[in-house]
N, C-alpha and C positions, 0 to 999 in steps of 0.2 A: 235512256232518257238523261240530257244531260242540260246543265244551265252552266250562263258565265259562270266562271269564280269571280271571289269577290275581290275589291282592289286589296285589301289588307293580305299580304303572308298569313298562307294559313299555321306556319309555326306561334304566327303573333295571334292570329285570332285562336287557333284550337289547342295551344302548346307542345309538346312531346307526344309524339307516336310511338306505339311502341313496335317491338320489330317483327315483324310475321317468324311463326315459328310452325313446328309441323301438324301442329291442329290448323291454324287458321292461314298457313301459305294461298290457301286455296279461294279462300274468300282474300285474300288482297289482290292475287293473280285477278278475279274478278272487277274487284273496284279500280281496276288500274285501267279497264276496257269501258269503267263507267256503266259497271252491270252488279244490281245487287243482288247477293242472293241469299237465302238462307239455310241453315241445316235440315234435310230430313232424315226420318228414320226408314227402314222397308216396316215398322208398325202403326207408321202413319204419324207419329209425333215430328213438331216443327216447332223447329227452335234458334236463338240466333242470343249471344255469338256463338260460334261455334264453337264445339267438347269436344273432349274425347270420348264421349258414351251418349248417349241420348239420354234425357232428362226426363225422359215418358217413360222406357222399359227397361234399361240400363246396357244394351248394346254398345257393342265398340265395331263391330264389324258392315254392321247395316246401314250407315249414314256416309249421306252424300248431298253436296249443295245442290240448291232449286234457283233458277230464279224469282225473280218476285216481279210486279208490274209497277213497283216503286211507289206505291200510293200508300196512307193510310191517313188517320185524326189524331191528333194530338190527346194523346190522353191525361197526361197531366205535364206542366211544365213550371219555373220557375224562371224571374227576372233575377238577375247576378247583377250587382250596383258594389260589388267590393270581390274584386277577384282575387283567387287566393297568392298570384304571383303578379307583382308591378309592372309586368311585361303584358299583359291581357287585357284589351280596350274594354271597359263598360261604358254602359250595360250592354248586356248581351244573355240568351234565353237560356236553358239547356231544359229538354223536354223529353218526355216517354212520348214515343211515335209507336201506336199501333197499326201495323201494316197487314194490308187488305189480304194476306193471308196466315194471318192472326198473332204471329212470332209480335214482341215490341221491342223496340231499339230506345235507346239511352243514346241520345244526340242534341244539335242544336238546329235552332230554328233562325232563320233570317228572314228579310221582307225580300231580298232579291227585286228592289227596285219596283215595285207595286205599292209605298207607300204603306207599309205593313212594319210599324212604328215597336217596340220589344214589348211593351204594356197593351197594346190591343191584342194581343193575340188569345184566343178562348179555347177550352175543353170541347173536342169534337169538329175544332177547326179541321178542313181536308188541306193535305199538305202533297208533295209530291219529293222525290228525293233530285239532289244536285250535286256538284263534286267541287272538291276541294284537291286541285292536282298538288301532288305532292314531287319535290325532286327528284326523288327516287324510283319515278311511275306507278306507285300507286295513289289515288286519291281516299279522300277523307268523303263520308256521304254525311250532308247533312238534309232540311227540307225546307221547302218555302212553301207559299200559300200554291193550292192546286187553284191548277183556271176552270173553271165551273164552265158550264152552258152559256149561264147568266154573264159571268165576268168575262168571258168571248163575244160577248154581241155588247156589252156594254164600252168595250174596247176598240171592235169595230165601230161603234156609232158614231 
């Protein structure tokens, strides 16, 4: 699942990346095909970013990335009106995305062009993930408002 990027550099909107290493090569290889996925265990624990052990039984041997269907609800988020480097437009969100198979991600939120303003944004809003390609080919995932039933027929009207 993928959406525009946005007009701004994502080094100017999301700052420093940092450089895939041999825990998380695997999840960048993925976000660079614009696929998110996250850690499992073979005991059933899911988790994201990725370790080196699983954070459910303490394994090192049994985990392996999953995809995910890129969904979840904003579980708590924050507006940034003073960033912490003079290079970083405000405002701008950064939120806990709980994704529809239950891991949450520490990311940002944007309106992606629906009018989805940094202050309207609420707890348990549905969000979908989008990409922020990077030079390097991998991209950066962040989320914008998911399109409902309702915001699909309201669009076509």
């Amino acid at each position: 699942m993928s959406a525009p990027t946005s007009g701004r550099a994502p080094e100017a909107t999301f700052g420093a990346v940092p450089p895939a290493d041999e825990v998380t090569a695997g999840w960048w290889r993925a976000t660079g095909e614009h696929r998110l996925t996250v850690q499992t265990c073979g005991c059933g624990h899911t988790q994201h970013p990725p370790r080196a052990l699983c954070t459910g039984c303490g394994a090192t041997d049994l985990l392996t990335l999953a995809p995910t269907e890129g969904t979840g609800v904003v579980d708590s988020f924050t507006v940034v009106h003073r960033a912490p480097r003079p290079d970083l437009p405000t405002p701008y969100v950064v939120a806990r995305v709980r994704l529809a198979e239950g891991p949450i991600l520490l990311t940002r939120l944007e309106g992606a062009g629906v009018g989805k303003e940094p202050d309207s944004w609420r707890i348990g809003d549905p969000v979908s993930v989008a990409w922020h390609d990077l030079d390097d080919g991998r991209a950066l995932p962040y989320f914008v408002p998911a399109v409902t039933g309702t915001d699909q027929h309201h669009r076509e009207a």
